[in-house]
C-alpha positions as CSV (number, residue, x, y, z in Angstrom):
1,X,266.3,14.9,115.3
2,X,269.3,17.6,115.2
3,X,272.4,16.8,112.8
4,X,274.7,16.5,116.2
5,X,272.3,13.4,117.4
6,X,272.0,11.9,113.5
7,X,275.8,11.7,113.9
8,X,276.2,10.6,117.2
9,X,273.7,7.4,116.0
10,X,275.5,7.1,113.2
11,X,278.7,6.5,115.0
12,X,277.2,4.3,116.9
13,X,276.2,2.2,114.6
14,X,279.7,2.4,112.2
15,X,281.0,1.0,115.7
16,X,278.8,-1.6,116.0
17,X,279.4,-2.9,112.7
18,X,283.0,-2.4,112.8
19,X,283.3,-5.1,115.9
20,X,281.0,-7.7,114.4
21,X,282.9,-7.2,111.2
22,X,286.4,-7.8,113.1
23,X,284.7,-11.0,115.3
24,X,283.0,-12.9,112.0
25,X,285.2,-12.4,109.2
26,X,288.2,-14.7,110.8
27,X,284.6,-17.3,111.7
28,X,284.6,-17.4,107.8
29,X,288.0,-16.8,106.8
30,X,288.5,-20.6,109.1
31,X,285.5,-21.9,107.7
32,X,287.2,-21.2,104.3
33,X,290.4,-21.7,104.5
34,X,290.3,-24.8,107.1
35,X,287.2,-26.5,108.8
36,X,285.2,-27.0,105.4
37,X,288.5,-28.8,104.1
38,X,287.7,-31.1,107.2
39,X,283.6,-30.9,107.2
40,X,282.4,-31.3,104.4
41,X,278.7,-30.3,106.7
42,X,278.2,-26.7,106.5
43,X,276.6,-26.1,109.8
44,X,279.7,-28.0,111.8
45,X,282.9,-26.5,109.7
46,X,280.8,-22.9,111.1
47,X,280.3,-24.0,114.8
48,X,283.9,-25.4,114.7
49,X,285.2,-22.0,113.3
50,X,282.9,-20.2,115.6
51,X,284.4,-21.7,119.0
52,X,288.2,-21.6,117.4
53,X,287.6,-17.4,117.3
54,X,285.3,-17.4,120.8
55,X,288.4,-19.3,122.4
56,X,290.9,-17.2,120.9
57,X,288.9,-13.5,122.3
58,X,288.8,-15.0,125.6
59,X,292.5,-16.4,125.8
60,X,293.2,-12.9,124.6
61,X,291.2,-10.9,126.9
62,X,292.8,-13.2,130.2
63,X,296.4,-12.4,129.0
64,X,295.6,-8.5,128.4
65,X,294.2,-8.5,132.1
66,X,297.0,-10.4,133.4
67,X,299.5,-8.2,131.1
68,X,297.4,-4.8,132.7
69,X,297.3,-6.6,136.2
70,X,301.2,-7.5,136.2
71,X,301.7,-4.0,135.0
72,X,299.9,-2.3,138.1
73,X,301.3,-4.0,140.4
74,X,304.9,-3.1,139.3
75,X,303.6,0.7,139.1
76,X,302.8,-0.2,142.4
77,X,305.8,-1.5,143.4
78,X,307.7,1.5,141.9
79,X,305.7,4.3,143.7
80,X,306.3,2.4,146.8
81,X,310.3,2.8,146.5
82,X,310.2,6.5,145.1
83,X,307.7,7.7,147.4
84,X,309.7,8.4,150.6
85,X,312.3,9.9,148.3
86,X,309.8,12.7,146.5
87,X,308.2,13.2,150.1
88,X,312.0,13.8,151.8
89,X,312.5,16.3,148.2
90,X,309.5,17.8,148.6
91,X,309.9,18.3,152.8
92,X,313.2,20.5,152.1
93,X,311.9,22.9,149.4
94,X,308.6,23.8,151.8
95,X,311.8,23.7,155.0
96,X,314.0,26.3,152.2
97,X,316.6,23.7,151.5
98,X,315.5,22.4,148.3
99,X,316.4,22.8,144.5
100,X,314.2,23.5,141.8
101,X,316.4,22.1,139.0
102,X,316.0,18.4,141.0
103,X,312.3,18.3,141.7
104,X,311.8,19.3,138.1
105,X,313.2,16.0,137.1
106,X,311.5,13.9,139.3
107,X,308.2,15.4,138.3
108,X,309.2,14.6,134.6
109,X,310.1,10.9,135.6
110,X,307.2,10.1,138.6
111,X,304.2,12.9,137.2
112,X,301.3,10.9,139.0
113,X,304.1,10.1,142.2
114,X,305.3,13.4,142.2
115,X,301.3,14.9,142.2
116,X,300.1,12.4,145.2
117,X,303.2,13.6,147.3
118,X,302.7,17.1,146.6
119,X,299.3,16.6,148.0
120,X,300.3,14.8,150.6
121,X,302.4,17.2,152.1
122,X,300.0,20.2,151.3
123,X,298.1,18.8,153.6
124,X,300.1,18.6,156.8
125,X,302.2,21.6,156.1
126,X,301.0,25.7,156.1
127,X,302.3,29.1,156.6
128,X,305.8,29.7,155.0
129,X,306.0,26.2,153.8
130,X,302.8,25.8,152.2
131,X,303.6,29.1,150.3
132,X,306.7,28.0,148.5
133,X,305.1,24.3,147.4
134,X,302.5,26.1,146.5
135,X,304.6,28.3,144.3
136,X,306.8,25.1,143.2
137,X,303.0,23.4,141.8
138,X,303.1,27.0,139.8
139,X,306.3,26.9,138.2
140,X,306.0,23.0,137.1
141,X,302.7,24.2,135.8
142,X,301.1,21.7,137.8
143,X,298.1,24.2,138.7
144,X,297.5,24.4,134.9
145,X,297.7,20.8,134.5
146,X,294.7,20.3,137.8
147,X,292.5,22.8,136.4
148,X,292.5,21.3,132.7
149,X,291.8,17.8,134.6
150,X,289.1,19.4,136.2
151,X,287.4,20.4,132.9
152,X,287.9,17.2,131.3
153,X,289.4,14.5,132.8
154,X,287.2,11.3,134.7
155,X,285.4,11.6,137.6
156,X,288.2,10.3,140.0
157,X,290.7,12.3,138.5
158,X,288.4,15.3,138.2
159,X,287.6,15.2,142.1
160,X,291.6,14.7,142.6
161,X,292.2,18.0,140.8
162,X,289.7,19.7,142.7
163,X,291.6,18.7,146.5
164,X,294.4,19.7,145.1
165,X,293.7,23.2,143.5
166,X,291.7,23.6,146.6
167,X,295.6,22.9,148.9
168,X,297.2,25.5,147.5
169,X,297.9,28.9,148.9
170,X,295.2,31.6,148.1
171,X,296.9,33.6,145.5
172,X,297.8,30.7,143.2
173,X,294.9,28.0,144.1
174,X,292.1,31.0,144.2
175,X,292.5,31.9,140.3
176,X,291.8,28.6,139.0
177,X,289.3,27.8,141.0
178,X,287.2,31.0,140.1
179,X,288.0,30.3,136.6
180,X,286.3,26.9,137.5
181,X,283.4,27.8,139.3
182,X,282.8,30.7,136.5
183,X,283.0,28.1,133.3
184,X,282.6,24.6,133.5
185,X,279.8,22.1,134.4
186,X,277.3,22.5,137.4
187,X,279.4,19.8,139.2
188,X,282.5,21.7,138.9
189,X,281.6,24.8,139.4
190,X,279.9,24.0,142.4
191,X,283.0,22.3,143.7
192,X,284.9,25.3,143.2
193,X,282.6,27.7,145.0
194,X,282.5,24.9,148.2
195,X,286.7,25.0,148.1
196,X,286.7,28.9,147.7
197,X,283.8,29.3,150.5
198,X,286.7,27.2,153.4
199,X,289.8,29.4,151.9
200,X,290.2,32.2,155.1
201,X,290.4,35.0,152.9
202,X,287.8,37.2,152.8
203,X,287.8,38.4,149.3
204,X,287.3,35.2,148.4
205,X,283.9,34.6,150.2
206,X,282.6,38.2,149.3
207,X,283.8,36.9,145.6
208,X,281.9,33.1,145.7
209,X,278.5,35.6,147.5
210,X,278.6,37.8,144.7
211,X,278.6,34.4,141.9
212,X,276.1,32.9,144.0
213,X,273.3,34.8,144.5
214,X,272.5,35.2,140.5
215,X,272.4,30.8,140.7
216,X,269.7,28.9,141.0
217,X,268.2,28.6,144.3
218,X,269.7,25.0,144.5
219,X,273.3,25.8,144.1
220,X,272.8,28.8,147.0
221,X,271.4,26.1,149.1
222,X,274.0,23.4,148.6
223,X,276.3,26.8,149.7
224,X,274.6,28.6,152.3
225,X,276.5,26.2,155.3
226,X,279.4,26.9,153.6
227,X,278.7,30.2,153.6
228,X,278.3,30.9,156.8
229,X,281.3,31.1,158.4
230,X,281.7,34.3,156.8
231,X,278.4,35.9,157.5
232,X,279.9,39.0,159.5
233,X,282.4,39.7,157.5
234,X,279.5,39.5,154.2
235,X,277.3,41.7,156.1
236,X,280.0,44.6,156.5
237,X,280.7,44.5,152.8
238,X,278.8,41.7,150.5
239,X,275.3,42.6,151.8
240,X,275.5,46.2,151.5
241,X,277.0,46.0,148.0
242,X,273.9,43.8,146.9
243,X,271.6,46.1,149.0
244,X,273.4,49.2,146.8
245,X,273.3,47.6,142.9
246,X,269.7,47.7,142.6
247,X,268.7,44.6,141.3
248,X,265.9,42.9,143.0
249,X,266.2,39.8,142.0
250,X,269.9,39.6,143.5
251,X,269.3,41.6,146.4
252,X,266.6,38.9,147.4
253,X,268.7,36.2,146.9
254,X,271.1,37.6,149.2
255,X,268.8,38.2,151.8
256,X,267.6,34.3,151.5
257,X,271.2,33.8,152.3
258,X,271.7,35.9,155.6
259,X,268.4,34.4,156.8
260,X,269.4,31.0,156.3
261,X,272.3,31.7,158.3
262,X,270.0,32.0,161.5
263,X,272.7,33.6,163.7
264,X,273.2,37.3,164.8
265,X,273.8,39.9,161.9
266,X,275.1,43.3,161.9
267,X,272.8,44.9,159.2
268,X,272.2,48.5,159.9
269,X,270.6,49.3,156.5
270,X,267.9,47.1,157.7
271,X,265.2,50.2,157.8
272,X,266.1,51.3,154.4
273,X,265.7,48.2,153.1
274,X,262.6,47.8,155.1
275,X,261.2,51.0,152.9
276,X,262.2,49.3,149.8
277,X,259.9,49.7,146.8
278,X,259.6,45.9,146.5
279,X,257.3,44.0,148.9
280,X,259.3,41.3,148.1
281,X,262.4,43.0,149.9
282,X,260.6,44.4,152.3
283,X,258.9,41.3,153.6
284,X,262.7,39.5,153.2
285,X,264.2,42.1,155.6
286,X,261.2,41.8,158.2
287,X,262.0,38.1,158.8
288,X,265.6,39.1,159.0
289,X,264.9,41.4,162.5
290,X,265.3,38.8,164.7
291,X,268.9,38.2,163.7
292,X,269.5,41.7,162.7
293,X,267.7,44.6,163.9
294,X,270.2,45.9,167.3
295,X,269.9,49.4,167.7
296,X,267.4,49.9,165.1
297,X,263.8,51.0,165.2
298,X,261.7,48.5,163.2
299,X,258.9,47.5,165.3
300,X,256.8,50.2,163.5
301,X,257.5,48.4,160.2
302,X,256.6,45.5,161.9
303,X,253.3,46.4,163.0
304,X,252.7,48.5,159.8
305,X,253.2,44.9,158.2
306,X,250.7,43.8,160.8
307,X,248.2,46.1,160.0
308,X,248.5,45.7,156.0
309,X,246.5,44.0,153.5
310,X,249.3,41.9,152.1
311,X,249.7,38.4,153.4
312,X,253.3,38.0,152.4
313,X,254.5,40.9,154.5
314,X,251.8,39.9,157.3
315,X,253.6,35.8,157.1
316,X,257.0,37.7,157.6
317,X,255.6,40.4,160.3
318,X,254.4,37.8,162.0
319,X,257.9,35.7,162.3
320,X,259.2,39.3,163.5
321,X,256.7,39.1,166.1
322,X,257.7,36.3,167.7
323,X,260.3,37.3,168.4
324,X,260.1,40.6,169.9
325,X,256.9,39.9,171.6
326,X,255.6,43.8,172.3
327,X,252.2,43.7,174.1
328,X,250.9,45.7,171.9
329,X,250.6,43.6,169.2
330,X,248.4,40.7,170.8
331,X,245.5,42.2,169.8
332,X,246.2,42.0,165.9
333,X,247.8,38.8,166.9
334,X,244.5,37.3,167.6
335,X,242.6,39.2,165.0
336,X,244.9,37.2,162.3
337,X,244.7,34.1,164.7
338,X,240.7,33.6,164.5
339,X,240.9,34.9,160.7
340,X,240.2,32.8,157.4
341,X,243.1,32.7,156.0
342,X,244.7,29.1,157.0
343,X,248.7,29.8,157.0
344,X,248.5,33.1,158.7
345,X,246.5,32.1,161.4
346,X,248.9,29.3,161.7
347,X,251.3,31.4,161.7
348,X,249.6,33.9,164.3
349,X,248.7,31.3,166.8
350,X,252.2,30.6,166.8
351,X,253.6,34.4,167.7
352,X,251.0,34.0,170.5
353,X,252.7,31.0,171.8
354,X,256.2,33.1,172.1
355,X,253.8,35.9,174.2
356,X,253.8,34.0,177.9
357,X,251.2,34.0,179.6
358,X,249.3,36.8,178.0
359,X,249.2,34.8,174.3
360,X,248.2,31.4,176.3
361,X,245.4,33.2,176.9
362,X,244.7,34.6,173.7
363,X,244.7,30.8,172.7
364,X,242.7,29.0,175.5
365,X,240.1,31.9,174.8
366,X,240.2,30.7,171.3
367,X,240.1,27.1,172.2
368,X,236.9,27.6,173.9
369,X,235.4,30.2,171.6
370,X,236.3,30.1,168.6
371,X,235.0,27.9,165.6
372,X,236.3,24.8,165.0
373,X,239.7,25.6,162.9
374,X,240.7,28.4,165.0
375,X,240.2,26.4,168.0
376,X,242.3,23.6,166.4
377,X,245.3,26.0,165.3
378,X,245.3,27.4,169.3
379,X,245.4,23.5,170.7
380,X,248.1,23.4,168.1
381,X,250.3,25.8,168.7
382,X,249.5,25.5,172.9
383,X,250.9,21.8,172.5
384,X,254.1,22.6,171.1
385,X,254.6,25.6,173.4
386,X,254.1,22.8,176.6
387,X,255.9,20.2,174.8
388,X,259.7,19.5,176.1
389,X,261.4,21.4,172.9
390,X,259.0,24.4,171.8
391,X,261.1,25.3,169.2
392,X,258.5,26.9,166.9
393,X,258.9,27.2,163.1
394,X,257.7,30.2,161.6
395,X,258.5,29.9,158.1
């Protein structure tokens, strides 16, 4: 046991001790001073003292809840009459009409008021209007104030913080919210990258790509939807940035990313990442081809994958395959289709579906010639190729 979690039990247990101290000592003190005076049996001058204090606690504790109760409703109360006012103050500084001096009062009078109005109207205004609350949260320090209750305050409050850094205009909301997404807990930061992913400039999605893809995997697929939105703009600078650093381990990452994306890509580094020294990166950019691979000549990497001894970039040769479907190929395709190895033939069987009428055939001949797991793997992948919805999988 560390010194930190001796001292944590030790608290613990100075607490404890603390509260049974404060409940039994006025049980004696009225044994004492009153009930034995009464009872002269030991055992009824204690149970009498012990109900007295019981009774008192719980008088106490209704009359502090009724006392908090009475006290939230007239907050309440009070937010109800000064609301329309902050939202009519706060309406002419975003219309230009406004003064600083006033709303600088009211926020010192009505903080948590003047915060839920300022939200409030965040959300329904933008452009030009936006821009000047957003610079009015600023010079109250109000941005300073969300991003410190988004280190430490509650949950509720924490999440509150969040919307609202997440309101303001980019070049006041985005700084805190990297600062958030860089340092703080997993929650947080992950929060901050999801706010920074919506905001429509692009810096800030090339800046929440480049955090992202040195997380775990995770956090980059709780992002990757988010993400996407982005993707052609990432591709033009992101991407190629990644592709240029060197470091494997990102540079896969990222390309996780633009595959999970499954839409078209403009990636014309595609054959130089496709001669990468890492099979790793290599067999990541083959399964990107479908999606990215215009105007590019790849299906000689593809085949070269085809014809390799490597079933990783074989698994991600074939997923090219289906999707370019050169005749060519079917003969490798059923070579790895009637093979041993369970996933690629899987895998191969269904490429062969995505080939018409000449890979049918491939896979009825296996059907009726092949041995028993082959010919299941073809009546597989024939069956979802008739079905209604042949959408394929090749993952």
């Amino acid at each position: 046991m560390t010194v930190g979690e001796r001292l944590i039990r030790a608290g613990m247990w100075f607490r404890a001790a603390v509260i049974l101290a404060s409940f039994f000592y006025p049980v004696w003190f009225l044994h004492v001073e009153y009930f034995s005076h009464h009872w002269q049996e030991l055992p009824l001058s204690l149970a009498a003292s012990f109900l007295t204090v019981q009774a008192a606690v719980i008088l106490c504790q209704l009359l502090t809840s009724c006392a908090l109760k009475r006290a939230a409703l007239a907050r309440e109360m009070g937010s109800r009459r000064v609301r329309p006012h902050l939202l009519k103050a706060l309406a002419a500084y975003a219309a230009g009409d406004g003064r600083l001096a006033g709303l600088r009062a009211l926020e010192r009078r009505y903080p948590a008021e003047f915060d839920r109005a300022l939200e409030r109207l965040l959300s329904l205004v933008s452009g030009e209007g936006r821009v000047r609350l957003t610079a009015l949260a600023e010079q109250l320090r109000l941005v300073r104030r969300w991003e410190r209750w988004a280190r430490r305050a509650p949950e509720r409050e924490r999440r509150h913080a969040l919307e609202c850094l997440g309101l303001l205009a980019g070049e006041y909301g985005s700084p805190a919210l990297r600062r958030l997404a860089r340092r703080s807990t997993p929650l947080v930061e992950a929060s901050a990258c999801r706010l920074l992913a919506r905001s429509p400039r692009r810096e800030d999605a090339a800046w929440v790509f480049s955090l992202i893809v040195g997380k775990p995997y995770l956090v980059r697929v709780l992002l990757a939807g988010e993400m996407r939105r982005h993707a052609l703009d990432l591709c033009q600078t992101a991407l190629p940035a990644e592709a240029a650093a060197g470091d494997t381990a990102r540079l896969l990452a990222a390309l996780e990313l633009a595959e999970s994306w499954r839409k078209a890509l403009r990636l014309p580094f595609l054959e130089q990442l496709m001669r990468h020294p890492s099979a790793a990166v290599r067999a990541r950019a083959l399964r990107l081809t479908p999606f990215a691979a215009e105007g590019q000549d790849v299906e000689r990497y593809v085949r070269r994958a085809l014809e390799s001894d490597s079933e990783q970039a074989q698994a991600a040769a074939l997923s090219a395959a289906a999707a370019f479907r050169a005749p060519s190929w079917l003969p490798l395709l059923e070579r790895l289709a009637s093979g041993g190895s369970g996933e690629l033939a899987r895998l191969a069987c269904t490429a062969l579906a995505h080939f018409g009428p000449d890979g049918a055939e491939i896979l009825r001949r296996l059907l009726r010639e092949g041995g028993a797991l082959p010919a299941a793997r073809a009546a597989e992948a024939l069956s979802a190729a008739a079905g209604p919805s042949p959408g394929l999988e090749l993952a």
